[in-house]
C-alpha atoms as an extended CHARMM CRD file, in Angstrom:
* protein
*
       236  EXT
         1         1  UNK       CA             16.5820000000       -2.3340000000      -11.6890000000  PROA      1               0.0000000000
         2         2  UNK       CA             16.0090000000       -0.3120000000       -8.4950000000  PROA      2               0.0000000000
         3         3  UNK       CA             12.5880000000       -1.0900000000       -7.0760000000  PROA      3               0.0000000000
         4         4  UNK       CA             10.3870000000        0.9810000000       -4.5410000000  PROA      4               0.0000000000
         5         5  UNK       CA              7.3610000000        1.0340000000       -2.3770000000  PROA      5               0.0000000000
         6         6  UNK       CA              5.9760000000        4.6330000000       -1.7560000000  PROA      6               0.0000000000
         7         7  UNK       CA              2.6930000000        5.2450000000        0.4440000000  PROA      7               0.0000000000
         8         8  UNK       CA              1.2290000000        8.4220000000        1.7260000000  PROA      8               0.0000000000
         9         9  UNK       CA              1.3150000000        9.9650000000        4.6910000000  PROA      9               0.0000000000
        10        10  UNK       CA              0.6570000000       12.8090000000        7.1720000000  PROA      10              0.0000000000
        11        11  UNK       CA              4.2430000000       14.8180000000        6.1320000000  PROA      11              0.0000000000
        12        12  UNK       CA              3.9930000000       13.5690000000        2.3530000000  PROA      12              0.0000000000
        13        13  UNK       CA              5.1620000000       10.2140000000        0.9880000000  PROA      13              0.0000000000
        14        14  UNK       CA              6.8810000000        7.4210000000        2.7980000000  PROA      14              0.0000000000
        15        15  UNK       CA              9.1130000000        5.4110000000        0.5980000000  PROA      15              0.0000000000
        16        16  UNK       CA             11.0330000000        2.2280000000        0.9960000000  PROA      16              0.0000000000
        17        17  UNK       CA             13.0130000000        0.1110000000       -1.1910000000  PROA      17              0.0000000000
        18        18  UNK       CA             13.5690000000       -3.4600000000       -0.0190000000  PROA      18              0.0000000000
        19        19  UNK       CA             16.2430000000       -4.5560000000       -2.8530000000  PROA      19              0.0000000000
        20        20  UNK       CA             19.6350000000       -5.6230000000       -1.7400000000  PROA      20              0.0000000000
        21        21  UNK       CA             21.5730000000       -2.9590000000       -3.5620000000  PROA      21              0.0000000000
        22        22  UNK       CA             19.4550000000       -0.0460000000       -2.6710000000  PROA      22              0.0000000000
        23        23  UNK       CA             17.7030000000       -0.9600000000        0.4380000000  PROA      23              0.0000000000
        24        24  UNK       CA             16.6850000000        2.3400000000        2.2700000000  PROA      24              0.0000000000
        25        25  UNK       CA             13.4480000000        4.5810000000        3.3060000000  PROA      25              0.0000000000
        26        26  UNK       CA             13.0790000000        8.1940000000        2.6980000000  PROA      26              0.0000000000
        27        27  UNK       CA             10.1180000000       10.4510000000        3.5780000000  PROA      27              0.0000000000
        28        28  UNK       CA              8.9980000000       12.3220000000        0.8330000000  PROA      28              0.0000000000
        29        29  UNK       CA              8.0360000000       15.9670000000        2.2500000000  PROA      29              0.0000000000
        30        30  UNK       CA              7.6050000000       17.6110000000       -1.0260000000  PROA      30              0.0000000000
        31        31  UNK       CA              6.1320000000       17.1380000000       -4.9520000000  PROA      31              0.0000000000
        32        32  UNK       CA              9.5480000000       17.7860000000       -6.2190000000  PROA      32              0.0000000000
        33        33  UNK       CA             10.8640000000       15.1260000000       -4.1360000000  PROA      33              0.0000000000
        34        34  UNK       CA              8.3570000000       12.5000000000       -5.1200000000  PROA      34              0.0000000000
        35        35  UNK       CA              8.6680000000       13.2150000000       -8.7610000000  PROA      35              0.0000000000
        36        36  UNK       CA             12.7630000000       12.7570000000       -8.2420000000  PROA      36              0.0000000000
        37        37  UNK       CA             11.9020000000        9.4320000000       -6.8470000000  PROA      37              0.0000000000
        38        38  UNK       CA              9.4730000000        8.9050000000       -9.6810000000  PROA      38              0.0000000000
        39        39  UNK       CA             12.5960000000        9.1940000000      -11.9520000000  PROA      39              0.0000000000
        40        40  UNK       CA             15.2540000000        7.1880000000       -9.8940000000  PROA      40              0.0000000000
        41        41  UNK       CA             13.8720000000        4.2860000000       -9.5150000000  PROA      41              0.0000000000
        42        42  UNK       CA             12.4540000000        1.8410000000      -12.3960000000  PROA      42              0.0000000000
        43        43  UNK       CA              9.3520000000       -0.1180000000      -10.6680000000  PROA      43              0.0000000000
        44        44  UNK       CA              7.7880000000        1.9820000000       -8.5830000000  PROA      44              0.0000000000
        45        45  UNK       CA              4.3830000000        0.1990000000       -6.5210000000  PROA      45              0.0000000000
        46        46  UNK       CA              2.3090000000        2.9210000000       -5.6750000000  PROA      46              0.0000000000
        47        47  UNK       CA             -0.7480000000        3.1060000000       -3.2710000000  PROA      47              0.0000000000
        48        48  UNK       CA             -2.8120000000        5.5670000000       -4.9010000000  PROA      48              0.0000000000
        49        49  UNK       CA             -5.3280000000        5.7840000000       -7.9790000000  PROA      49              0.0000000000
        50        50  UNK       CA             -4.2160000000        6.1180000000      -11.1140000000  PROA      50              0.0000000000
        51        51  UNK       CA             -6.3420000000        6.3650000000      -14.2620000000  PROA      51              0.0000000000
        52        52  UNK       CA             -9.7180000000        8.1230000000      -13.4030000000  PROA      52              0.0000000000
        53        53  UNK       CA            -13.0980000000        7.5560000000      -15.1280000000  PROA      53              0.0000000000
        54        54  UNK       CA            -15.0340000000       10.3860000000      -17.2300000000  PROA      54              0.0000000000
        55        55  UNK       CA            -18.6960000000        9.5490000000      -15.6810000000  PROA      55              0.0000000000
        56        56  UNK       CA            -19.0060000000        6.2490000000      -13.8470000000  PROA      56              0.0000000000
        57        57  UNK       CA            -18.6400000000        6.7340000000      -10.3660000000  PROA      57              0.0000000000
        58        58  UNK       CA            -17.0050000000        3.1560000000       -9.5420000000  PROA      58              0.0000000000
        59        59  UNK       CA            -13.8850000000        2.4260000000      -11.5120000000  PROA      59              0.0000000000
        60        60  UNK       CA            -13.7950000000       -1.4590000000      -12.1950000000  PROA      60              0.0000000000
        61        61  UNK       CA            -11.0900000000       -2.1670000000      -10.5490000000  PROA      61              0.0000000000
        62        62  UNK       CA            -12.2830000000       -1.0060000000       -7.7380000000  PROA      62              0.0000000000
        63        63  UNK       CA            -15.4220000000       -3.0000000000       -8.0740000000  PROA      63              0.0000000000
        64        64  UNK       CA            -12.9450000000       -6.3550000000       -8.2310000000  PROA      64              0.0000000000
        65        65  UNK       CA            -10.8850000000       -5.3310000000       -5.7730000000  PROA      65              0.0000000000
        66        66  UNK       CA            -13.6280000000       -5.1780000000       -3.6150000000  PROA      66              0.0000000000
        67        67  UNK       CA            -14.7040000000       -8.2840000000       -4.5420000000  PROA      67              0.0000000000
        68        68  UNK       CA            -11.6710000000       -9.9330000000       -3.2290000000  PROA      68              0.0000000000
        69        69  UNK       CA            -10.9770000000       -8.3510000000       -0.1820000000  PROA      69              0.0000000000
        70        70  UNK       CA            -14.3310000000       -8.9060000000        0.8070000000  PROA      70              0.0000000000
        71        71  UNK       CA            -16.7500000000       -7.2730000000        3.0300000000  PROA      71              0.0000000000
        72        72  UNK       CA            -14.4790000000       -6.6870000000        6.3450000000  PROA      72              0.0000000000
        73        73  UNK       CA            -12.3220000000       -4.5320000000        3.9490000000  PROA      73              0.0000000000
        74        74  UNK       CA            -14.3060000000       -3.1150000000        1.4650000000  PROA      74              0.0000000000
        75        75  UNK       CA            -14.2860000000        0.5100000000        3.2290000000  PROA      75              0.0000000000
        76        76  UNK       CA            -11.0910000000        0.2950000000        2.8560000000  PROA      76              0.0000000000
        77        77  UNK       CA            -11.2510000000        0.6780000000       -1.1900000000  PROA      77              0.0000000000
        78        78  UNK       CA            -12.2420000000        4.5610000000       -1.8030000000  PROA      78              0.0000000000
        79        79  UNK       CA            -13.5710000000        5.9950000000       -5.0280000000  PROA      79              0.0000000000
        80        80  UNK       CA            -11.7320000000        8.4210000000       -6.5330000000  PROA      80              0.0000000000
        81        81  UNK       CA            -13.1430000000       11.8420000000       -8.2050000000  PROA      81              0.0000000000
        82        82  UNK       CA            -13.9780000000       11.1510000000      -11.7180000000  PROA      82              0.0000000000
        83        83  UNK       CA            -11.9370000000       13.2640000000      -13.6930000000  PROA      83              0.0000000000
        84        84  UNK       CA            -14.0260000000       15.9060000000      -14.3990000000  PROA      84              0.0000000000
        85        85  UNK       CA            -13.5770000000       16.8520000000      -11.2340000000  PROA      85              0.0000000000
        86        86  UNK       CA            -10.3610000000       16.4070000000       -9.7950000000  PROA      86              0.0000000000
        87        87  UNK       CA             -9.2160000000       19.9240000000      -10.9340000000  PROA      87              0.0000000000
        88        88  UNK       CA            -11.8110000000       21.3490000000       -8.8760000000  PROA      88              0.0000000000
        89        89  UNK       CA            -10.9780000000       24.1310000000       -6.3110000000  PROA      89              0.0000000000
        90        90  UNK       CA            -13.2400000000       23.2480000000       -3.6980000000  PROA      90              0.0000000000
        91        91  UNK       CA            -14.8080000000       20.0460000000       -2.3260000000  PROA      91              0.0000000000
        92        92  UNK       CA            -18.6810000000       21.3710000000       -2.9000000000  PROA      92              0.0000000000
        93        93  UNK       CA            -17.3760000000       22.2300000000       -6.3100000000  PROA      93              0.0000000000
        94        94  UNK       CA            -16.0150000000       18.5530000000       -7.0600000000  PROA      94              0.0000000000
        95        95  UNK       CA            -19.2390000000       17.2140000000       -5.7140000000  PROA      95              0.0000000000
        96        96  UNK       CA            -21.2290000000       19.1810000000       -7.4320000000  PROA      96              0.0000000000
        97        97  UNK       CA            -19.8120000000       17.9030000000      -10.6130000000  PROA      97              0.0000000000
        98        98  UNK       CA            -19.6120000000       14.4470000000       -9.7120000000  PROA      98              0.0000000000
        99        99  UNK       CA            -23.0780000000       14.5870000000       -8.2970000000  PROA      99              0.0000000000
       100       100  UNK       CA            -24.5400000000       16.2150000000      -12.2600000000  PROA      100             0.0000000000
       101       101  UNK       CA            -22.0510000000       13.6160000000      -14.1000000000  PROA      101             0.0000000000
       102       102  UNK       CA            -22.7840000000       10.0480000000      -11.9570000000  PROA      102             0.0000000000
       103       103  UNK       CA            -25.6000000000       11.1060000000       -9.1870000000  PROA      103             0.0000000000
       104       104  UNK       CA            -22.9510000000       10.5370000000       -6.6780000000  PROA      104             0.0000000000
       105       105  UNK       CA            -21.0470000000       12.9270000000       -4.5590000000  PROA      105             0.0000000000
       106       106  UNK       CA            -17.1220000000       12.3150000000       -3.8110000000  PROA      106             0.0000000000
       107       107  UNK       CA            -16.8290000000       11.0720000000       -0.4970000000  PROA      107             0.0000000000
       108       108  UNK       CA            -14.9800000000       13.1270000000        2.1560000000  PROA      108             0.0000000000
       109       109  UNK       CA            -12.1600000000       10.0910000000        2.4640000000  PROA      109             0.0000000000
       110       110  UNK       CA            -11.4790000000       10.3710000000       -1.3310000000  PROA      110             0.0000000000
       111       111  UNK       CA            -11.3450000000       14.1680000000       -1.1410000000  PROA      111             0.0000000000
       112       112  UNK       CA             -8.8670000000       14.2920000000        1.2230000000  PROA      112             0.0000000000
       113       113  UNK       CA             -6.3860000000       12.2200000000       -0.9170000000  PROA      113             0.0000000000
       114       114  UNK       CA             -7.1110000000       13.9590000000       -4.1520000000  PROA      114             0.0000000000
       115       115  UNK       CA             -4.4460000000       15.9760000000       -3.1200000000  PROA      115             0.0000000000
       116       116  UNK       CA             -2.0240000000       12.9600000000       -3.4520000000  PROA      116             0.0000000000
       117       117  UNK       CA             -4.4130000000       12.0960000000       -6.6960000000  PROA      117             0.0000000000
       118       118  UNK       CA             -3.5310000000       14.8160000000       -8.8180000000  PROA      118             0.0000000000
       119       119  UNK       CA              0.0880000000       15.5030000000       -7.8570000000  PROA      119             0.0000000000
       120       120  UNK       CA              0.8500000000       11.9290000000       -9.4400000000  PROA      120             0.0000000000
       121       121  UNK       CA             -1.7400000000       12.5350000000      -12.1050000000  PROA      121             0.0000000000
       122       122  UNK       CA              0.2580000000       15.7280000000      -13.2480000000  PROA      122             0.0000000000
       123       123  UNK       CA              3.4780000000       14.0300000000      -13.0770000000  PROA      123             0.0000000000
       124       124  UNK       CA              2.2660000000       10.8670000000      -15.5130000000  PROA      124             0.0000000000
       125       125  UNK       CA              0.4310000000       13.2700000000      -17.6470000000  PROA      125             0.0000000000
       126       126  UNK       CA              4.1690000000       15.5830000000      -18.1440000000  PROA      126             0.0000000000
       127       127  UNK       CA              6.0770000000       12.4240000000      -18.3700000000  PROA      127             0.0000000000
       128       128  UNK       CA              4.7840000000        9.9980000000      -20.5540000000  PROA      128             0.0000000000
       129       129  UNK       CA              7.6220000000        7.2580000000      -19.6540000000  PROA      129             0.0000000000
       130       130  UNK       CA              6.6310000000        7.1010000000      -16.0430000000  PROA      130             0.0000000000
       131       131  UNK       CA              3.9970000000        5.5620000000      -16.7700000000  PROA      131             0.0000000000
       132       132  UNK       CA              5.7390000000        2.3790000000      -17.9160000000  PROA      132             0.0000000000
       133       133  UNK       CA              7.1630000000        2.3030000000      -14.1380000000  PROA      133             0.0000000000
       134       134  UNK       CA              4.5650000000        3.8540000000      -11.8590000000  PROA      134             0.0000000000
       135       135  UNK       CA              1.9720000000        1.5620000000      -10.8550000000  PROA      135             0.0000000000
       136       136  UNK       CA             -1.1330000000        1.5760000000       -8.3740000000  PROA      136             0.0000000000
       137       137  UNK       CA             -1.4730000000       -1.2610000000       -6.2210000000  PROA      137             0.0000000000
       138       138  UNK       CA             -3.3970000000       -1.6080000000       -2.9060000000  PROA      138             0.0000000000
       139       139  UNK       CA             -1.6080000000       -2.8520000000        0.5420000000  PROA      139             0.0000000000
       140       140  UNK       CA             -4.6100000000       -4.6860000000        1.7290000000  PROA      140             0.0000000000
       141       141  UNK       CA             -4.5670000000       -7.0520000000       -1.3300000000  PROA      141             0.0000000000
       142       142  UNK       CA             -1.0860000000       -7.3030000000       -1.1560000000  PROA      142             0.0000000000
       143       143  UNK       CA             -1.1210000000       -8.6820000000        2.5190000000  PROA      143             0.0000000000
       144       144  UNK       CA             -3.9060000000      -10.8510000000        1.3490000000  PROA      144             0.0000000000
       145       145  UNK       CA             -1.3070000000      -12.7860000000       -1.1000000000  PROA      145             0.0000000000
       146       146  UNK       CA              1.3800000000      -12.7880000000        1.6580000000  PROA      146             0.0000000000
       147       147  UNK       CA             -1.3080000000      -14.0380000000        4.2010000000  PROA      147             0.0000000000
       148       148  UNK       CA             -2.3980000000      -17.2580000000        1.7200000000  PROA      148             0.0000000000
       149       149  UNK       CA             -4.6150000000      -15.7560000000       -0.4560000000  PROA      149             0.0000000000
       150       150  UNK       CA             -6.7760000000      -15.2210000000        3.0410000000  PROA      150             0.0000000000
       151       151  UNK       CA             -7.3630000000      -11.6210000000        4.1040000000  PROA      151             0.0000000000
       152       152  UNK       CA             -6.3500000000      -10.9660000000        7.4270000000  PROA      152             0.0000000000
       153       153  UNK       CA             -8.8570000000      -11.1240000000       10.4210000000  PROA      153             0.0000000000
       154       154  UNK       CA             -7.4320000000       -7.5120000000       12.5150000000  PROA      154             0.0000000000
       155       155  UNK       CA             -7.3290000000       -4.1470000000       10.5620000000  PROA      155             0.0000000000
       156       156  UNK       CA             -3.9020000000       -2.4300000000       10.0590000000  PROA      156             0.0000000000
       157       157  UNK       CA             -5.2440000000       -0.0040000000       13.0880000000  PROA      157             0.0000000000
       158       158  UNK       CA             -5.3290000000       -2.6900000000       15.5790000000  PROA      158             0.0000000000
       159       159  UNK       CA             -1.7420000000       -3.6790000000       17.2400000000  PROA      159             0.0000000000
       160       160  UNK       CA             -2.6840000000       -7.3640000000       16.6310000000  PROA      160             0.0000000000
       161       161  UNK       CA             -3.3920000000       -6.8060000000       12.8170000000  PROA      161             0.0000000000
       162       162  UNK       CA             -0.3220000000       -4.2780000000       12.8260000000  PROA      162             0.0000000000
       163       163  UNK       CA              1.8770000000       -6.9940000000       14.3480000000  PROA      163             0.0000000000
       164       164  UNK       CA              0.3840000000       -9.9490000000       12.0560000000  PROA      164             0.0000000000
       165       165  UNK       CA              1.5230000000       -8.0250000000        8.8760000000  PROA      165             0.0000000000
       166       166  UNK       CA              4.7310000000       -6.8970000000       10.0580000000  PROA      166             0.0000000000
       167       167  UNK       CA              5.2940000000      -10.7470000000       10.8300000000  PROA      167             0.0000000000
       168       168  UNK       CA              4.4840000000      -11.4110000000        7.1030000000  PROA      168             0.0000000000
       169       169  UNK       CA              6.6270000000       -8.7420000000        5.8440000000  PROA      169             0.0000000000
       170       170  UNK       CA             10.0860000000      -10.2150000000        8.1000000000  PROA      170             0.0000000000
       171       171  UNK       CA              8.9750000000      -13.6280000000        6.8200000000  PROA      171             0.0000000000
       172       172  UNK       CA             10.1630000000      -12.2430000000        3.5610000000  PROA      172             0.0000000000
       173       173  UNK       CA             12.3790000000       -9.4540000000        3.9200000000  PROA      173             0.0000000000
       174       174  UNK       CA             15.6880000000       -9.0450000000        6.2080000000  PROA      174             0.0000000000
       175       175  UNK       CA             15.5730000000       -5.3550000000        5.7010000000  PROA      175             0.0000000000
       176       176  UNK       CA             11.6560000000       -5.1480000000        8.1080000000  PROA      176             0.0000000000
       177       177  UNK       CA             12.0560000000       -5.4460000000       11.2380000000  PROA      177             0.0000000000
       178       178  UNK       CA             14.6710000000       -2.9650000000       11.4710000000  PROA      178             0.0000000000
       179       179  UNK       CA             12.9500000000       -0.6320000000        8.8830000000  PROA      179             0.0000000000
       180       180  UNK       CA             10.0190000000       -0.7090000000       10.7750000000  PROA      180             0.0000000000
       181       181  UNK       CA             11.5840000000        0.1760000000       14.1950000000  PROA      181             0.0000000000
       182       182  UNK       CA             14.2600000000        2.9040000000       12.7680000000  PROA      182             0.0000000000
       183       183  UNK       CA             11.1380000000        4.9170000000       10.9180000000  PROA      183             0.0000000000
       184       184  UNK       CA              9.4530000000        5.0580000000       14.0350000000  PROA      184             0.0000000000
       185       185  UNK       CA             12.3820000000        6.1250000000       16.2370000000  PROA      185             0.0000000000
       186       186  UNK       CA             13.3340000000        8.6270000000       13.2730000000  PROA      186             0.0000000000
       187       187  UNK       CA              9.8160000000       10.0190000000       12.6060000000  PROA      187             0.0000000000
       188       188  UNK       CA              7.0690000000       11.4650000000       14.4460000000  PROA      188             0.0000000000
       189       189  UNK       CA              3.3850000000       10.0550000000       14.1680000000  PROA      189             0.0000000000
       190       190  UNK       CA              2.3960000000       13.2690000000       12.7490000000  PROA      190             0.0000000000
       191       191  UNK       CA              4.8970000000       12.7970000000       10.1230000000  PROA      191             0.0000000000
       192       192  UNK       CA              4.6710000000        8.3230000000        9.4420000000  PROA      192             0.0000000000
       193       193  UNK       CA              1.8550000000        6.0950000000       11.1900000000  PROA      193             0.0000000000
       194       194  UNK       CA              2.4920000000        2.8500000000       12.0600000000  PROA      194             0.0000000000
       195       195  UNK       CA              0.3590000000        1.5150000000        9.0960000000  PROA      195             0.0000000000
       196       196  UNK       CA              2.0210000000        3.6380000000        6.9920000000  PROA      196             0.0000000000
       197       197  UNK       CA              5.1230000000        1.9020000000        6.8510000000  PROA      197             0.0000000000
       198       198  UNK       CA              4.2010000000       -1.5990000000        6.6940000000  PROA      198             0.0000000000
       199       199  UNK       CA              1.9830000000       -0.3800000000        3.5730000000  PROA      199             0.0000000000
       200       200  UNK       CA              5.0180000000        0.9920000000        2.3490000000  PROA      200             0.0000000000
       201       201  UNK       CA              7.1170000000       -1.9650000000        2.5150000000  PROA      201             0.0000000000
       202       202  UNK       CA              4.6370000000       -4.2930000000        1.3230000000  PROA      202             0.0000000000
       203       203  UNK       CA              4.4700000000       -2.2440000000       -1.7820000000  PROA      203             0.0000000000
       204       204  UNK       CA              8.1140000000       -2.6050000000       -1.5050000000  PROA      204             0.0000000000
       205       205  UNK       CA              8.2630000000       -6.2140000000       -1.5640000000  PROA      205             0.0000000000
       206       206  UNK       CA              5.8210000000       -6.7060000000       -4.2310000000  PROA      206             0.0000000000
       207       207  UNK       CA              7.8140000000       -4.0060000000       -7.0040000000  PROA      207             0.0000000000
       208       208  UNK       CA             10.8680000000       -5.8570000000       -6.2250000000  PROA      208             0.0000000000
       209       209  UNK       CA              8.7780000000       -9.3130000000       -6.5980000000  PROA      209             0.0000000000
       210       210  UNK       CA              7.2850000000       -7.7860000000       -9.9520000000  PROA      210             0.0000000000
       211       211  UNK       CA             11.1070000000       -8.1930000000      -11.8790000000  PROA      211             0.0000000000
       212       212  UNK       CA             11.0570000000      -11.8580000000      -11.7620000000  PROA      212             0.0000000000
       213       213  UNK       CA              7.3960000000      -12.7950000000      -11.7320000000  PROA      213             0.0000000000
       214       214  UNK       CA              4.2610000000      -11.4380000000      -13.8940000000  PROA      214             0.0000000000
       215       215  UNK       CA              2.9260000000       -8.6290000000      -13.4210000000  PROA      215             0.0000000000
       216       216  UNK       CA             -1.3420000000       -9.1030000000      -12.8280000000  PROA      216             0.0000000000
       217       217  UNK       CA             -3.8300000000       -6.6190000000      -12.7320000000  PROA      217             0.0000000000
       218       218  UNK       CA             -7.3230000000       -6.3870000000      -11.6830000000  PROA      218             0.0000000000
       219       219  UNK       CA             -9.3010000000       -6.5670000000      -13.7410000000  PROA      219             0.0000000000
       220       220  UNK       CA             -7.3540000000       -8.7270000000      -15.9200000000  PROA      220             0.0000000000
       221       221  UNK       CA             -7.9720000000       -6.5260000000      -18.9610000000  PROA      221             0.0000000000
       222       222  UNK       CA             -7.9550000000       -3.2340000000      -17.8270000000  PROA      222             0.0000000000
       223       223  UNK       CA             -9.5590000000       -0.1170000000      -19.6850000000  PROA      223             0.0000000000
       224       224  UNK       CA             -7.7790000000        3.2500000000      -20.0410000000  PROA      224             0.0000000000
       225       225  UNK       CA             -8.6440000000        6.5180000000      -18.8020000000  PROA      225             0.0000000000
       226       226  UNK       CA             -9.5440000000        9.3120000000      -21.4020000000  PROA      226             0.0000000000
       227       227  UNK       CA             -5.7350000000       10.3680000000      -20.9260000000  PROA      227             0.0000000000
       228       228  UNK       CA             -4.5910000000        6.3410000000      -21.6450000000  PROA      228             0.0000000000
       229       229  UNK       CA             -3.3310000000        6.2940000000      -18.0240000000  PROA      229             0.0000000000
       230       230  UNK       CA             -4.8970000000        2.3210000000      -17.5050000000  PROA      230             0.0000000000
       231       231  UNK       CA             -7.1610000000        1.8940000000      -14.5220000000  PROA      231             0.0000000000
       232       232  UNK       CA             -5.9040000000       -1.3880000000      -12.7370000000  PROA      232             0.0000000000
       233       233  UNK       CA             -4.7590000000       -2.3880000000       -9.2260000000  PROA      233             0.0000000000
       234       234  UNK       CA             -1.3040000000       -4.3520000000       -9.6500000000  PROA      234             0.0000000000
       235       235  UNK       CA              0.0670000000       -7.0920000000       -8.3580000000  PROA      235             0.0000000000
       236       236  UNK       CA              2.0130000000      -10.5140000000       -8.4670000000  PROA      236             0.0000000000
């Protein structure tokens, strides 16, 4: 099974695939190319919601993952646009209807990746079978399982925190140092950040991890959306 790590970015998507037989890392400037991705590979670990609520403003798996990154990381955990409002043209527009539905507005961060939101939401909703092999998962908790169980001290902006989970990463993977340094030679940072890529490749690590250990979701009985897309952060 061909695994993969895909993470957004300035130009698109970053992906990365950390498997033996199909090691590689492609940036994703385009929908089509995502959704060709989307079909190539068979466990994808994706860093972006999937499975919106109707009215609550907090999905509860963001409300756990919170819980376990803990406060140093909790602004890191964004809530997405109920789905009422994700179709809608304009940000005042979306807050406005989250605002009348929850009595919360949509935050600017989570507007700006709705973008990113409802591109994969359109794809899962066409394609029923990607959704057996497209799942949401966050970097931070990932790195938190790599690191111990302990979340790490420096943020992902910092170079010490950068450097600390790049460490982690070539711990486990022969393929990251040299990932790491040809994206950045290849790529502008208007194109990939730094903290892009590790993201990527920890999301990498933990698909191709996923095909020989359970797969574990917070929460550990996760509801479904109104579309049955399940609402659960993923990991191993």
């Amino acid at each position: 099974m061909k695994t993969v790590g895909i993470d957004g970015c300035r130009a698109g998507w970053i992906a990365i695939s950390l498997d033996e037989e199909n090691a590689g890392y492609w940036l994703l400037e385009s929908d089509q190319e995502l959704r060709e991705y989307f079909e190539e590979f068979d466990r994808i670990f994706i860093d972006i919601p999937i499975g919106l609520a109707e009215a609550e403003n907090v999905r509860t798996c963001d409300e756990k993952l919170r819980e376990v990154l803990g406060p140093d990381y909790q602004s890191s955990v964004f809530n997405p646009p109920i789905r009422p409002a994700l179709y809608a043209p304009t940000y005042a527009e979306a807050s406005m209807i989250s605002y009348e539905t929850t009595g919360k507005k949509i935050s600017t961060q989570a507007w700006n990746i709705t973008p990113n939101i409802k591109v994969v939401d359109q794809f899962l909703q066409d394609d029923e079978d990607l959704r057996e092999k497209v799942f949401e998962s966050h970097p931070e908790l990932l790195f938190q399982k790599l690191n111990g169980g302990n979340s790490i001290l420096q943020k992902k902006a910092t170079k010490k925190g950068l450097r600390h989970r790049l460490s982690l990463l070539k711990d486990q993977s022969k393929f990251a140092d040299d990932f790491f340094r040809d994206i950045k030679e290849e790529y502008r940072r208007n194109q990939v950040d730094e903290d892009d890529i590790v993201d990527a490749m920890v999301l990498a690590l933990f698909a191709l991890r996923s095909l020989d250990e359970d797969l574990k979701t917070l929460p550990e009985n996760p509801p479904v959306d109104s579309t049955g897309l399940e609402m659960a952060i993923h990991y191993v």
